[in-house]
C-alpha positions as CSV (number, residue, x, y, z in Angstrom):
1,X,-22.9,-26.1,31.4
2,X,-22.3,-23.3,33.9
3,X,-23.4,-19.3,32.6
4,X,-22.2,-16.4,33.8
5,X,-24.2,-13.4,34.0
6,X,-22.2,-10.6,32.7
7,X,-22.7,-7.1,34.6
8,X,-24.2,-3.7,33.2
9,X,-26.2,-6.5,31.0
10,X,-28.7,-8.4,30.5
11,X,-26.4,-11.3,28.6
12,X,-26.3,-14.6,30.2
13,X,-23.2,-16.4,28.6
14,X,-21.8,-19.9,28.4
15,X,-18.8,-20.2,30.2
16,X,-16.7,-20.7,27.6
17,X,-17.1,-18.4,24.3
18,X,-16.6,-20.4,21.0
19,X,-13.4,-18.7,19.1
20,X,-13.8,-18.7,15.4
21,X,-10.6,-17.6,14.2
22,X,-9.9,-20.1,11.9
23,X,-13.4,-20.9,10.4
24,X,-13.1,-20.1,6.3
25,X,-9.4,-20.7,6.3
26,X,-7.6,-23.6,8.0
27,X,-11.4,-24.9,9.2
28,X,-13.3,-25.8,6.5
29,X,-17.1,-24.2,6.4
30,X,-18.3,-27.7,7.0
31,X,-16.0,-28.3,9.7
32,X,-16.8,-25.1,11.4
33,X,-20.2,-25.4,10.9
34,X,-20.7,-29.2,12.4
35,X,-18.5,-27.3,15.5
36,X,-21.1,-24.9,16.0
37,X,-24.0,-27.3,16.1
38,X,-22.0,-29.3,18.3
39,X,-21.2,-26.5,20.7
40,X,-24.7,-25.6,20.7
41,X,-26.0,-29.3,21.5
42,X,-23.4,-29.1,24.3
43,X,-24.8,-26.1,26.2
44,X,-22.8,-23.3,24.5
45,X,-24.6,-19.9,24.1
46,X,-21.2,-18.0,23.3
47,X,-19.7,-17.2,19.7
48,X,-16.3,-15.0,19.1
49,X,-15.3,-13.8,16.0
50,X,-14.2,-10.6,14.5
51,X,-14.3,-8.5,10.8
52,X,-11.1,-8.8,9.8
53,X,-11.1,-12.8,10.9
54,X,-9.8,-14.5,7.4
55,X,-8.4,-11.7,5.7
56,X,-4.9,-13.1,5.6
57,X,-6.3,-15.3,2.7
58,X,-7.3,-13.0,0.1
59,X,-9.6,-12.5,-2.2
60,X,-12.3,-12.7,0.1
61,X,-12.7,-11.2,3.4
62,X,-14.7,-11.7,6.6
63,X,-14.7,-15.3,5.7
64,X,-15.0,-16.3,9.7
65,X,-18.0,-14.3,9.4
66,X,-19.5,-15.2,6.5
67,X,-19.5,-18.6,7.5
68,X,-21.0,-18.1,10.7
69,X,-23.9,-16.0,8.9
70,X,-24.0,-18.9,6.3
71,X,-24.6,-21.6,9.9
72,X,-27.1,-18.9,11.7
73,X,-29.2,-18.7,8.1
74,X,-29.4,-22.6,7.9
75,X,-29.9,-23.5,11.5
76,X,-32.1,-20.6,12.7
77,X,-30.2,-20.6,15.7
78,X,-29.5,-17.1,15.9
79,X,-32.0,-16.3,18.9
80,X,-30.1,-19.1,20.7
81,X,-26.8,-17.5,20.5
82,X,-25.2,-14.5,22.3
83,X,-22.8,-13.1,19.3
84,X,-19.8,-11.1,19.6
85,X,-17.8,-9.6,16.9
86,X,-15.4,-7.3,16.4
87,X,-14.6,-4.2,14.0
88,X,-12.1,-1.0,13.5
89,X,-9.3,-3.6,13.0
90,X,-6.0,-1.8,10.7
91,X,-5.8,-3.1,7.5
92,X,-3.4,-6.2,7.4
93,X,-1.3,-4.5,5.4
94,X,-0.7,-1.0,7.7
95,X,-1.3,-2.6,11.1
96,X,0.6,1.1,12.4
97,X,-2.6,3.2,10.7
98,X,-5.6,3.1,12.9
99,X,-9.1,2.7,11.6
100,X,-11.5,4.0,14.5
101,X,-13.4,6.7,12.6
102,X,-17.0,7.4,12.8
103,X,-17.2,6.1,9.2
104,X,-14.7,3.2,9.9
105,X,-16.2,1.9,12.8
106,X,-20.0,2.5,10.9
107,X,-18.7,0.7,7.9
108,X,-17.3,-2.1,9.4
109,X,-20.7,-3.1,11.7
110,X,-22.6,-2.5,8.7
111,X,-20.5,-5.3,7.0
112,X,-20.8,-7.5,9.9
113,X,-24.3,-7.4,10.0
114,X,-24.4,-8.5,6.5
115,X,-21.9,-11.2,6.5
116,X,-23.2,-12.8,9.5
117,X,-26.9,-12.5,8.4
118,X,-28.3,-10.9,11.1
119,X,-30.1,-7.3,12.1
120,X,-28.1,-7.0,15.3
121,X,-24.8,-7.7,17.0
122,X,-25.2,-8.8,21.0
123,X,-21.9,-7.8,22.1
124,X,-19.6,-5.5,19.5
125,X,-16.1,-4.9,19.9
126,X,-13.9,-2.2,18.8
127,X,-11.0,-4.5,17.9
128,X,-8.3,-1.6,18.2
129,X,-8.0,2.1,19.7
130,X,-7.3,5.1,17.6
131,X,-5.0,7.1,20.3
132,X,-5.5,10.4,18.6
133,X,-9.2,10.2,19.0
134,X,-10.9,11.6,22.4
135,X,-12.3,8.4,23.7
136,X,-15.6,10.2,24.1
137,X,-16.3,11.1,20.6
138,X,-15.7,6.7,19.6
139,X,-18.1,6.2,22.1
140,X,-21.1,8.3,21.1
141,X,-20.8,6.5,17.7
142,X,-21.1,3.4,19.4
143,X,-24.1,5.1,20.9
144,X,-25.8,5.7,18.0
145,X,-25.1,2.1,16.7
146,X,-27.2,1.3,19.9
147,X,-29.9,3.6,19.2
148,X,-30.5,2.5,15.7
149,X,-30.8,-1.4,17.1
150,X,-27.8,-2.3,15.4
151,X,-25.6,-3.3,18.9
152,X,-27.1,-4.3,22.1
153,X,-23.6,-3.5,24.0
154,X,-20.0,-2.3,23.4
155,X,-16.7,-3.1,24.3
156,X,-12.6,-2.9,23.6
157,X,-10.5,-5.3,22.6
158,X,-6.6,-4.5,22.7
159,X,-7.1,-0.7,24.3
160,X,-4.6,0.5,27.0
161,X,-6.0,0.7,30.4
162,X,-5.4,4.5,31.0
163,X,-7.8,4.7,27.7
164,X,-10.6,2.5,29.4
165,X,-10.6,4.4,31.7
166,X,-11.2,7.9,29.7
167,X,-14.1,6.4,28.1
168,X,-15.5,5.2,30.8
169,X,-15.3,8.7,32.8
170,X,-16.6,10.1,29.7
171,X,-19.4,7.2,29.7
172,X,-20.2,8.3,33.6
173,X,-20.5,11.8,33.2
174,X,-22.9,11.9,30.0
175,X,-25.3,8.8,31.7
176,X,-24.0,6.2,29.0
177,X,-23.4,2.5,29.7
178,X,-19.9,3.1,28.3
179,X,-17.8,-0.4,27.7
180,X,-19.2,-3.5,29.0
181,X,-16.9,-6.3,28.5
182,X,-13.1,-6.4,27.7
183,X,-11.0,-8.4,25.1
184,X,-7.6,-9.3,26.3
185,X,-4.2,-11.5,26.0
186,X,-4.6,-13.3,29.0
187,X,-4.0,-17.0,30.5
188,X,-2.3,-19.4,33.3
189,X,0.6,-19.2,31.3
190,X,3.1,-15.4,31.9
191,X,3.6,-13.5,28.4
192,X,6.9,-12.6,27.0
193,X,5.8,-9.4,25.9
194,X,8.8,-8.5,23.9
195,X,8.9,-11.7,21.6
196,X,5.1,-11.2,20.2
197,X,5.0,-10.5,16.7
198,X,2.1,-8.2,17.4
199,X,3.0,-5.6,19.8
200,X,-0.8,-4.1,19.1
201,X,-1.8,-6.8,21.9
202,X,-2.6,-5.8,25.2
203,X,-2.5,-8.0,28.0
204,X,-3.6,-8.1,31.3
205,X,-2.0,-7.5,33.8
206,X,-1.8,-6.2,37.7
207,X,-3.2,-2.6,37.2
208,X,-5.5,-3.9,34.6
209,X,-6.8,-6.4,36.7
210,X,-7.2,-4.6,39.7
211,X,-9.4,-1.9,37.5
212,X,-11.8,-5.1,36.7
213,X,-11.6,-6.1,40.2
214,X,-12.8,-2.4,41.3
215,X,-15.2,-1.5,38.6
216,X,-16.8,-5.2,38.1
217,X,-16.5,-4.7,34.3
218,X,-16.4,-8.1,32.2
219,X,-13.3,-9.5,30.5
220,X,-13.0,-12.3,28.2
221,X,-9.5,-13.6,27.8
222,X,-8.2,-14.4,23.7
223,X,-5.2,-17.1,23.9
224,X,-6.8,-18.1,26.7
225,X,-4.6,-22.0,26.8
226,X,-1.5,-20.6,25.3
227,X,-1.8,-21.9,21.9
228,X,-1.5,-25.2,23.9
229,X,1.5,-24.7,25.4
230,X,1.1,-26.0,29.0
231,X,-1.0,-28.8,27.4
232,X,1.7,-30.1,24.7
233,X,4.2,-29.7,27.5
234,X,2.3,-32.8,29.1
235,X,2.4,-34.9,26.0
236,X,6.3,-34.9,25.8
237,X,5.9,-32.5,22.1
238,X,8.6,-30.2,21.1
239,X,7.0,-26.6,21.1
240,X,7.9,-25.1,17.8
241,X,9.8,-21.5,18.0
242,X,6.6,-19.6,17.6
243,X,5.4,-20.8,20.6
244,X,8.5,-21.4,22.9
245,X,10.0,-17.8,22.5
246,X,5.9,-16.3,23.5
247,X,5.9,-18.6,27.2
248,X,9.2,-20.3,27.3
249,X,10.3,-18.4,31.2
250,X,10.8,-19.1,34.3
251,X,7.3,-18.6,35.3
252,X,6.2,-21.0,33.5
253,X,8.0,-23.6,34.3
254,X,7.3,-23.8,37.9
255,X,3.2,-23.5,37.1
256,X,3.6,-26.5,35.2
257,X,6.3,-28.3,37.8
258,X,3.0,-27.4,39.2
259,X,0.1,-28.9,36.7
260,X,2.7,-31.9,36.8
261,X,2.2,-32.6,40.3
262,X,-1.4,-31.6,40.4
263,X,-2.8,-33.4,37.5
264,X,-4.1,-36.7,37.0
265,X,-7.2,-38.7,36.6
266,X,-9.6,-36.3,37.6
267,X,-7.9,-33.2,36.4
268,X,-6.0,-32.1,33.4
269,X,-4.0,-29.5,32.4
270,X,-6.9,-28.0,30.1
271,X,-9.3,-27.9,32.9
272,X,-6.5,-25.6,35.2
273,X,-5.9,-23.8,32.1
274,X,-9.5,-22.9,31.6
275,X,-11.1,-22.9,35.3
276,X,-7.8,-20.4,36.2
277,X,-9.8,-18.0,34.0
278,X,-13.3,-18.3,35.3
279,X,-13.0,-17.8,38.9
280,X,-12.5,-13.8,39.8
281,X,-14.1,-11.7,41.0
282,X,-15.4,-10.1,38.5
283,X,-17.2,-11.9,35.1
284,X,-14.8,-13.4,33.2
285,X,-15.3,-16.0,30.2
286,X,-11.9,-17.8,27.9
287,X,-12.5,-17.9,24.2
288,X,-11.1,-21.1,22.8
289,X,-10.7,-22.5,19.4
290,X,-10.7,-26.1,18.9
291,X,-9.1,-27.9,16.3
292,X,-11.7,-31.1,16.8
293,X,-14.0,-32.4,18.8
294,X,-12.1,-34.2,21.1
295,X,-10.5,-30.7,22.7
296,X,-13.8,-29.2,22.6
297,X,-15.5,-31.5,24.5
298,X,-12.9,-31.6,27.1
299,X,-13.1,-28.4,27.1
300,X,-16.9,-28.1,28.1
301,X,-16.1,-30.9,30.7
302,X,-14.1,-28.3,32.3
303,X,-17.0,-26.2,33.2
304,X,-18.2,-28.6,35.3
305,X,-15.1,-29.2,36.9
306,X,-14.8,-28.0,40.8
307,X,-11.2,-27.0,41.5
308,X,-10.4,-25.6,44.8
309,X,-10.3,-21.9,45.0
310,X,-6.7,-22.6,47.0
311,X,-5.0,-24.5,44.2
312,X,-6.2,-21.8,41.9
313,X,-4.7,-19.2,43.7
314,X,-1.6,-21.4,44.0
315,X,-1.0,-20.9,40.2
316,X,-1.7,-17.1,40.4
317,X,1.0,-16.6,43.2
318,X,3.1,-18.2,40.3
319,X,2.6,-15.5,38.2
320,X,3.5,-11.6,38.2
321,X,0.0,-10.4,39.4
């Protein structure tokens, strides 16, 4: 398994984070949990998930989390694992009302920690901006989260760049670390923006990337294979709508002319997919869910896998940045 040491940190992560998304409702606990034991066998370090993760099935909520806590608790793994959540999420319901408060973001940690059964949070999230807040005053309550042990480090998820950027100035001038790491939309595949259902995403793109280029800040890219798309593509499968109006374009059709002509034995379209978005610059680590254990091992495979920095960058001069 290849690690990537991530800047501004002392974390050393798999190169591959572990995406939880689905544990508690279309995974089954015992599912999920068998995953994680085998991810961890297999040299994975790295675990994604997020507060709000489940909540689409009511009654109960957090249920990724909760059934991560439940695997740390039974396994004792937790000092093996570099864990990442996520918090200030909108309620499902009022997606357009922010949640990024002191007591929001406060409440939300503190409901972390006790779902996932653990004191501290390695890497913590803020799953969405609150624009009306100075960007300052959300990071010195991430500070004191720090201070009182309860995160190690901080980052966004879904914030615009010109916002990063605030809080980071903000972070430089008052000798904080500021943001370490940042969650984004991003893959091989181009994004038809207009077409998500969630226009809260933020992807990256040319300006966004060149600020990771320039300030060597981590990213770890959500999506990160397209729900699939390039791969089903290459087994002949008819994409459903969902799927087809978020990457059906022009783009994307000469990258995987391209992944046609490129793939074979030795590579497949899940190891471009996933090596594409290791090799910058900068740190930069794919979360992937896996639906069983055959894509999860292929997956890992692909860590190993040495592609030619010059075919990579033949797929990026496919794309728009």
């Amino acid at each position: 398994m290849e690690y990537k040491k991530f800047s501004n940190t002392d974390l050393k992560v798999s190169a591959i984070c572990l995406g939880t998304v689905n544990y508690g409702t279309a995974m089954q606990e015992a599912d999920a949990k068998r995953q994680m034991s085998k991810f961890l066998d297999m040299g994975g370090n790295f675990i994604d998930t997020a507060h709000v993760y489940g909540d689409w099935e009511p009654p109960v909520t957090a249920r990724s989390e909760r059934v991560i806590g439940n695997w740390l608790k039974e396994t004792g793994a937790r000092s093996s694992i570099v864990l990442a959540t996520k918090g200030a999420h909108p309620r499902m319901d009022t997606m357009h009302i922010p949640r990024c408060s002191d007591e929001e973001i406060t409440a939300d940690l503190d409901g972390s920690l006790e779902c996932l059964k653990t004191d501290y949070i390695d890497l913590y999230f803020l799953h969405r901006d609150d624009v009306s807040r100075p960007a300052g005053d959300i990071l010195e309550c991430l500070e004191e989260q720090v201070r009182k042990g309860k995160i190690r480090y901080y980052g966004c998820s879904n914030w615009q760049l010109n916002r990063i950027i605030e809080a980071q100035e903000y972070a430089r001038l008052h000798g904080l670390k500021g943001f370490v790491c940042n969650q984004l939309m991003w893959s091989l595949a181009e994004i038809n923006y207009d077409n998500l259902d969630d226009k809260t995403f933020v992807l990256m793109d040319k300006s966004t990337y060149q600020y990771h280029v320039e300030s060597n800040m981590n990213a770890m890219a959500y999506m990160s294979v397209a729900k699939g798309y390039f791969a089903r593509l290459s087994k002949g499968e008819k994409l459903p709508w969902s799927i087809e109006k978020v990457y059906g374009n022009e783009s994307n059709r000469k990258i995987f002319e391209l992944l046609e002509e490129v793939c074979g034995d030795t590579l497949t379209v899940t190891d471009i997919s996933l090596r594409y978005l290791m090799e910058h610059p900068f740190a930069s680590v794919p979360i992937a869910s896996f639906d069983n254990d055959e894509q999860l091992e292929e997956s890992l495979r692909a860590c190993d896998k040495d592609i030619p920095k010059e075919l990579l960058d033949s797929f990026s001069r496919l794309k728009s940045f």
